[in-house]
N, C-alpha and C positions, 0 to 999 in steps of 0.2 A: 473617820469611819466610826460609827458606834462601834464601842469598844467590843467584839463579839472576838472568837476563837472560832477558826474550824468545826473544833472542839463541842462549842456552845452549838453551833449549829446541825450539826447531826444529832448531839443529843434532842435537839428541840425535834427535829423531821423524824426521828426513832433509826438512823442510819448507824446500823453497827459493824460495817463493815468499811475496808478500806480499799478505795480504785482510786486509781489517777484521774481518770474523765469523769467521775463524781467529784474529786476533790476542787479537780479547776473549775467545773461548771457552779459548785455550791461555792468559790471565790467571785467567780463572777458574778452572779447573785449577792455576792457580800458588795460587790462594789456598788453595783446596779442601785441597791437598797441605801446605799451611802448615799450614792448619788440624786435619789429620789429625796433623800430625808433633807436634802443640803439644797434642792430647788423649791420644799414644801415650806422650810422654816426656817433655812436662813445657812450661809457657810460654816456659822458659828455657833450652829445645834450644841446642845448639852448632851454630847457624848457619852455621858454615865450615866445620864437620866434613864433609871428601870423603864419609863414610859419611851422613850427612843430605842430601848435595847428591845423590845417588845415589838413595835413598830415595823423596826428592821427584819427581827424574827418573824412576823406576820408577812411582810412584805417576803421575804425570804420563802418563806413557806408556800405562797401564792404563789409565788413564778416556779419553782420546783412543782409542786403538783398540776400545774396547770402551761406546761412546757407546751403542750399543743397548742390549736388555735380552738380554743371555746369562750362561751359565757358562763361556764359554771360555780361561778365565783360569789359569797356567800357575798347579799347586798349588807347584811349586818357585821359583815370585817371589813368592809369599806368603810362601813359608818365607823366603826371603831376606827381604823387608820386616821380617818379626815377628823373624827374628835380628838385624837392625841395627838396630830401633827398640827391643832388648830391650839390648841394647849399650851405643845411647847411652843409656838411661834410668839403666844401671846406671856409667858415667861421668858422668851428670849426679850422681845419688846421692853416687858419691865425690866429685865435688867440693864438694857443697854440707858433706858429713859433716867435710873435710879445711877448708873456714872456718868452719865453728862448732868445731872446736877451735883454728884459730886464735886465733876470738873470745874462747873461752875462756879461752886462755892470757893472750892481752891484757887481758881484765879481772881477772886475780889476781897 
């Protein structure tokens, strides 16, 4: 899971208070947004990547305000989400390409 806190994430939504059924609901959303980011870019997302923690935050923030059923959903945080989750996929990409030729290298 992007490394995010509770914590982080009320701070991001402006939630300053503290309820149980906010807290589980904003966990599930923490997963949800794990879960999304780990079928966009791979199981082994860069978890500290500011641009993943952001992501998640975004994605987090969209299902919290937008718990009904609507389309009011801004098409320009989409386009952001799909550019950084296209980002880190293709960082995750070079790194896996740049240790298989290490491995490479190490086995001849």
């Amino acid at each position: 899971m992007a490394k995010l806190s509770i914590t982080d994430v009320k701070d991001y939504l402006c939630i300053d208070f503290t309820d149980d059924a906010t807290d589980r609901l904003l966990n599930r959303l923490m997963e949800t947004a794990d879960a999304y980011l780990k079928s966009s870019i791979g199981e082994a997302y860069p978890e500290e990547d500011p641009k993943a923690k952001q992501i998640a935050l975004m994605l987090i923030s969209d299902l919290y305000d937008n718990r009904g059923v609507n389309e009011n959903t801004s098409s320009n945080t989409r386009k952001l989400i799909d550019d950084m989750s296209l980002q880190l996929r293709l960082e995750l990409r070079r790194a896996t390409d740049e240790q298989s030729e290490t491995d490479q290298d190490t086995e001849t």
